[in-house]
Rosetta silent file (secondary structure, phi, psi, omega in degrees, C-alpha in Angstrom):
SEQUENCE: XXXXXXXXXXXXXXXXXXXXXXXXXXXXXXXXXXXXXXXXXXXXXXXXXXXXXXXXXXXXXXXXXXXXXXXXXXXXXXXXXXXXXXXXXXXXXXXXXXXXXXXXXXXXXXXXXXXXXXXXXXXXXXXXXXXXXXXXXXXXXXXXXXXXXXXXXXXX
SCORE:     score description
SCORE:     0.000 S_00000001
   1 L     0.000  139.981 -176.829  -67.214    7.007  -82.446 S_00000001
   2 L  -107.486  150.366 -177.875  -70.112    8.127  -85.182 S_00000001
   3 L   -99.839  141.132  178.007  -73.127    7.965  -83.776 S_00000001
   4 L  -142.937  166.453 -163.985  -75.610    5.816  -85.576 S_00000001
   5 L  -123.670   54.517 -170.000  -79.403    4.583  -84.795 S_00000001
   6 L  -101.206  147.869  140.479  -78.681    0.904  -86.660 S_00000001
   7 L   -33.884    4.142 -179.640  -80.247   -2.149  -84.261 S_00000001
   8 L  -115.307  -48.552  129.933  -77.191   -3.073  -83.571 S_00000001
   9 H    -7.855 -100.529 -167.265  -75.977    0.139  -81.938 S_00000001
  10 H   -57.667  -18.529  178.061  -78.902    0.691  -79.778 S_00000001
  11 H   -87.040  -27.298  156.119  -79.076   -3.205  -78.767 S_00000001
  12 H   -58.765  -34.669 -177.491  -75.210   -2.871  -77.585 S_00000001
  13 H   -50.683  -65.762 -142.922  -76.639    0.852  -75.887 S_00000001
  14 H   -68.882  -11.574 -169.949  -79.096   -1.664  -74.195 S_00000001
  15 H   -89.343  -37.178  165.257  -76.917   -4.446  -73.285 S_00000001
  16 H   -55.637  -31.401  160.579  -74.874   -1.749  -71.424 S_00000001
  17 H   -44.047  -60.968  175.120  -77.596   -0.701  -69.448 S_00000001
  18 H   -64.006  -59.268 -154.544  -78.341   -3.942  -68.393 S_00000001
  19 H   -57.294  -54.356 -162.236  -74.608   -5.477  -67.842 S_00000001
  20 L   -91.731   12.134 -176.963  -73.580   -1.814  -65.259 S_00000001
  21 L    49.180   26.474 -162.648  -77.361   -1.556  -63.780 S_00000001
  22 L   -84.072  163.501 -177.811  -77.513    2.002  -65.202 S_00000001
  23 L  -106.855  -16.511  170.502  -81.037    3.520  -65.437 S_00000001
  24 E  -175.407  164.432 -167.308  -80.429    5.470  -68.998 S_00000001
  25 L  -130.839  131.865  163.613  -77.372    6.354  -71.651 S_00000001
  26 L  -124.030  112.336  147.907  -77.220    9.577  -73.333 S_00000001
  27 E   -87.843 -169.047  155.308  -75.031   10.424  -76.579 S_00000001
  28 L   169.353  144.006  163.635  -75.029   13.021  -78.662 S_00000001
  29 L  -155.489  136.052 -168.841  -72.223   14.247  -81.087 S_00000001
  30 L    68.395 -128.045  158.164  -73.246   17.248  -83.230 S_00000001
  31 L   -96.629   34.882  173.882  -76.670   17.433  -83.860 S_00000001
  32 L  -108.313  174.459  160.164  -77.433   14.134  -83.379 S_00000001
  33 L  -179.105  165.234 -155.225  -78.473   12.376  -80.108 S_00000001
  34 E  -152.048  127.018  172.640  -79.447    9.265  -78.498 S_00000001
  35 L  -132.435   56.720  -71.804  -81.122    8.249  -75.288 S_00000001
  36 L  -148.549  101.677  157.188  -81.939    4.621  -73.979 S_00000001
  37 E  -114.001  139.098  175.215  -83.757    5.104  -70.322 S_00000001
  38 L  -102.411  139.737  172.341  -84.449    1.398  -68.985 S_00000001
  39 L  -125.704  132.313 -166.524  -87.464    1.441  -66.574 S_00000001
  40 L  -104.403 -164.316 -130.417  -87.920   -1.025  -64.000 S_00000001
  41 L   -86.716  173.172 -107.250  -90.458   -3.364  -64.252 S_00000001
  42 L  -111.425  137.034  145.038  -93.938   -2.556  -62.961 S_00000001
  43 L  -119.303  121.854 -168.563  -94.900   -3.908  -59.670 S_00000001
  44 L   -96.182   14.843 -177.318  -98.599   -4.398  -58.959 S_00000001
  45 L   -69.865  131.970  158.643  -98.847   -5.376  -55.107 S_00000001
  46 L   -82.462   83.427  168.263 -100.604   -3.134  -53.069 S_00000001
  47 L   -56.347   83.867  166.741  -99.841   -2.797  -49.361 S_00000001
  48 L   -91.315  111.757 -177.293 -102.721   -1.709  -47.206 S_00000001
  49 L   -84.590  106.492 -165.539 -101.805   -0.563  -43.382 S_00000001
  50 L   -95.316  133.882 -173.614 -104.893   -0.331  -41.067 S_00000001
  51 L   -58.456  129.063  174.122 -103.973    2.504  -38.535 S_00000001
  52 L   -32.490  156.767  151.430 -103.556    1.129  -34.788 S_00000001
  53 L   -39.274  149.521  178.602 -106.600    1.753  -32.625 S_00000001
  54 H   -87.569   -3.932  173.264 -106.070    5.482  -30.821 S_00000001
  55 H   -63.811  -65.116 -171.120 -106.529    3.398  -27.147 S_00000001
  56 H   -38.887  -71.871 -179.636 -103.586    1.289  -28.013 S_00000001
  57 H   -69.196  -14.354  163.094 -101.314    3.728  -28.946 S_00000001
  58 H   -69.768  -28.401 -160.523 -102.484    6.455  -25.629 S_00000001
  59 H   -81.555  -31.970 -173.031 -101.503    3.389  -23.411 S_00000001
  60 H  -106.491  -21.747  145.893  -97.994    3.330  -24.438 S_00000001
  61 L   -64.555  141.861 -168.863  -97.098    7.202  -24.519 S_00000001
  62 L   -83.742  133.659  156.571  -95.663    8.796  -21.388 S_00000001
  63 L   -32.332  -44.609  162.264  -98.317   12.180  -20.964 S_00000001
  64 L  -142.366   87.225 -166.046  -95.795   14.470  -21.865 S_00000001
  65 L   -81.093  117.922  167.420  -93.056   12.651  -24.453 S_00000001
  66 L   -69.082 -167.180 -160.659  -91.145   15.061  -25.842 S_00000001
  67 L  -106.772  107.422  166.890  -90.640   15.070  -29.318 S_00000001
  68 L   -11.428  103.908  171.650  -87.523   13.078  -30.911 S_00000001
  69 L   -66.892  147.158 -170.034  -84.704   15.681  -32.447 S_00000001
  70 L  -163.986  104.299 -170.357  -84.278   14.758  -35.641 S_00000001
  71 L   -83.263  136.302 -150.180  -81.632   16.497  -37.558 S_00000001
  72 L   -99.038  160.781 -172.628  -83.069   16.494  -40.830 S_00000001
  73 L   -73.945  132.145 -172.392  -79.891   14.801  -43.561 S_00000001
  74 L   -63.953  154.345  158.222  -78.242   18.254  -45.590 S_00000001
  75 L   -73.902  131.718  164.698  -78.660   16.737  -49.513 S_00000001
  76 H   -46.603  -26.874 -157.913  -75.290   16.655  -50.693 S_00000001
  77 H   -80.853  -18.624  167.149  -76.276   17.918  -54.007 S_00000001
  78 H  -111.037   23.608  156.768  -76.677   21.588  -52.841 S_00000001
  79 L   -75.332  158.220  164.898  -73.527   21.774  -50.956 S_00000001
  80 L   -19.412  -68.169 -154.991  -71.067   24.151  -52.324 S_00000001
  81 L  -118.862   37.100  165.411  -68.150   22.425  -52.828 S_00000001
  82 E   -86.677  121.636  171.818  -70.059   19.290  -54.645 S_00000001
  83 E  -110.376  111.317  178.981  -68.599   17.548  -57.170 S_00000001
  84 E  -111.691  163.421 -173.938  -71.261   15.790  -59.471 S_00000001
  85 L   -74.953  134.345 -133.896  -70.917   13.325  -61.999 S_00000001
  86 L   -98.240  -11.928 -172.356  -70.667   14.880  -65.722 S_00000001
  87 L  -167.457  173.382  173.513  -72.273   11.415  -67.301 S_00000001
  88 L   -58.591  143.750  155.631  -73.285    7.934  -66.971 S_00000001
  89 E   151.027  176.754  173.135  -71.158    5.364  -66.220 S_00000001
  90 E   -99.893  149.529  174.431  -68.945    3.539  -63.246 S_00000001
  91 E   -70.362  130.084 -165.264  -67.265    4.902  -60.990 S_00000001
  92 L   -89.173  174.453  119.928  -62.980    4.447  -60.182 S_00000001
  93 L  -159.065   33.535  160.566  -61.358    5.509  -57.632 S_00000001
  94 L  -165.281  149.017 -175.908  -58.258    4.321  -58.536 S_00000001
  95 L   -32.969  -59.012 -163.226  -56.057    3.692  -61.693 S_00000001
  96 L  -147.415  178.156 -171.030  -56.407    0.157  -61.341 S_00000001
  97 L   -78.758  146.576 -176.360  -57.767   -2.499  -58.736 S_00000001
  98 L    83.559  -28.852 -172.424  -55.565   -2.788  -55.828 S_00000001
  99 L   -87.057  163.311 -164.948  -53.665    0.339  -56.348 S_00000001
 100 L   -78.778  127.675  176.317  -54.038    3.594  -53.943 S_00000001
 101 L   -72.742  174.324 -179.648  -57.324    6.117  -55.112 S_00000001
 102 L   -66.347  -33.700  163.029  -56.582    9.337  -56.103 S_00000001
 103 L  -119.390  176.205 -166.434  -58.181   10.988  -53.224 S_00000001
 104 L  -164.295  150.936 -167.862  -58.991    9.911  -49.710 S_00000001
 105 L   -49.584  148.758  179.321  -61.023   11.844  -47.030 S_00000001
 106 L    84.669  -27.912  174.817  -58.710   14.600  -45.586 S_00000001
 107 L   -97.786  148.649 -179.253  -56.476   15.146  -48.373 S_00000001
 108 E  -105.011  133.086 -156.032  -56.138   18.406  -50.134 S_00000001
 109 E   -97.227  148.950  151.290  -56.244   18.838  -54.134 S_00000001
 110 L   -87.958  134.758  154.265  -55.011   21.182  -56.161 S_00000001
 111 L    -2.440  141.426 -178.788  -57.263   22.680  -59.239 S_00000001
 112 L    33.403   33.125  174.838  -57.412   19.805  -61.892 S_00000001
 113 L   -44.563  111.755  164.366  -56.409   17.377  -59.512 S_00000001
 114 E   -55.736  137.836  164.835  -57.654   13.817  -60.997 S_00000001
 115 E   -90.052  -62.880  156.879  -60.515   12.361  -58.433 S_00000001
 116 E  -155.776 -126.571 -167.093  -61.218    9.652  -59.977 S_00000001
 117 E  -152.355  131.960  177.423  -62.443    7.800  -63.345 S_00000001
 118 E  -118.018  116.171 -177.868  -65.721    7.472  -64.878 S_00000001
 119 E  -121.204  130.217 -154.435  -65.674    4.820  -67.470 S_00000001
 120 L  -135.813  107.160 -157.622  -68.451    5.144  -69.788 S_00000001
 121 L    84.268   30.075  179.027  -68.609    3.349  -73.411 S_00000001
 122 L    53.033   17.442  155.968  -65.561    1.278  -72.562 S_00000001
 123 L   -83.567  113.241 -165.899  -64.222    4.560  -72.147 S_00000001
 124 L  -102.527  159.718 -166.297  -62.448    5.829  -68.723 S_00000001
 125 E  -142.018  111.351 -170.913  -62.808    9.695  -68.326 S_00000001
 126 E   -80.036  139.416  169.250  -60.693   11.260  -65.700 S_00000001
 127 E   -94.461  125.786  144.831  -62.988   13.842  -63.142 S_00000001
 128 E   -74.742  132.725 -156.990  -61.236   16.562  -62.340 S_00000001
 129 L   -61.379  131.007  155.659  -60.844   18.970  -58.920 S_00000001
 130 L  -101.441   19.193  168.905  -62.319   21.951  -60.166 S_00000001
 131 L  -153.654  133.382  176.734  -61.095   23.884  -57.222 S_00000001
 132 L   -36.588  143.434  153.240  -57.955   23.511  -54.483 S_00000001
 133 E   165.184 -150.285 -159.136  -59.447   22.231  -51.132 S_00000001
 134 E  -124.195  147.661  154.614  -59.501   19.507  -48.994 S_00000001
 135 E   -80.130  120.137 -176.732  -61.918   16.125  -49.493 S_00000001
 136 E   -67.317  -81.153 -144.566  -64.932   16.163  -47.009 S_00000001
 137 E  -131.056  142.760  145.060  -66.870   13.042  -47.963 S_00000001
 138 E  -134.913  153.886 -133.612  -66.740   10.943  -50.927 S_00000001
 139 L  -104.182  -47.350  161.476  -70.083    9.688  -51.796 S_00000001
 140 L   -53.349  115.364  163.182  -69.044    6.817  -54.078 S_00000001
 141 L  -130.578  148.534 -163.736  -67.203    3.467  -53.971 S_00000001
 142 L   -49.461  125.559  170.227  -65.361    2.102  -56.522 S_00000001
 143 L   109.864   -5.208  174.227  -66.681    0.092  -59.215 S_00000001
 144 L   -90.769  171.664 -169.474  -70.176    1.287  -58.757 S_00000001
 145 E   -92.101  157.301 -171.652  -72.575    3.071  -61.096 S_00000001
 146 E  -136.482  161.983  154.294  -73.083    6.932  -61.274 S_00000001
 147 L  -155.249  149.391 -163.926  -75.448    8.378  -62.944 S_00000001
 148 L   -44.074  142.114 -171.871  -75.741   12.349  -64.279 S_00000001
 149 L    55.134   45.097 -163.990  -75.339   14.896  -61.901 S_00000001
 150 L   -98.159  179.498 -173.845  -75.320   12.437  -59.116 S_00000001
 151 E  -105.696  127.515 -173.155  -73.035   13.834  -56.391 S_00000001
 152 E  -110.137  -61.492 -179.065  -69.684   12.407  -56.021 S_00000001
 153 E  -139.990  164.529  177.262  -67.429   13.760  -53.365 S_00000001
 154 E  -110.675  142.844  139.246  -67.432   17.484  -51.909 S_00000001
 155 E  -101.772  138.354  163.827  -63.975   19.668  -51.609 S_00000001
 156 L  -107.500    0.000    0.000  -64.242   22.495  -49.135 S_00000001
């Protein structure tokens, strides 16, 4: 595909945005490049919360409530063995609808395993293991939008 900056181009870029709910498209081939971020629209309501009275809330606490544990959630995106998504676009996780995905929680990949399919530009673009291990989590469900570097499944 040559990349070109014609109206016609960037209003297909834009239709694509809209039609897969993506938040921006990036090209680039040489030393050219192209970038369409959609923003959404503007909301102006203002929510003001007046704090409870401090009587109210002393009346209803036990004198000495301990404090809720609260494990705080790890981010996925700075586990190890995180596999993020190399570009825009939806997400597969199988060849075709109905058919078995390529991975499933539990099973273990070899190096350059296909994961799944990102198809981006009426393109599909297989993701690849880039290390042996087993699938923790996947992140992802088919047919949904990714967007770069979002985190898609971990191997350990």
């Amino acid at each position: 595909m040559s990349l070109s900056f014609d109206p016609k181009t960037l209003r297909e870029l834009a239709e694509l945005l809209s039609d897969t709910g993506l938040s921006e498209i990036e090209l680039a081939e040489g030393d050219r490049k192209v970038r369409l971020v959609r923003t959404p629209p503007q909301v102006h309501a203002q929510v003001i919360a007046a704090p409870p009275p401090a009587h109210a809330v002393a009346a209803h606490l036990p004198a000495h409530a301990p404090e809720p544990a609260v494990e705080p959630k790890a981010d996925p995106s700075k586990h190890p063995g995180v596999v993020k998504s190399p570009m825009v676009g939806v997400a597969y996780l199988s060849a075709e609808p109905g058919a078995a995905p390529y991975v499933s929680v539990g099973q273990t990949v070899e190096a350059g395993a296909t994961l799944l399919l990102i198809e981006a530009m009426k393109t599909f673009n297989q993701i690849k293991a880039p290390r042996a291990g087993t699938v923790k989590q996947v992140f992802v469900a088919s047919g949904s939008p990714v967007e770069f570097d979002e985190p898609l499944l971990i191997i350990e």
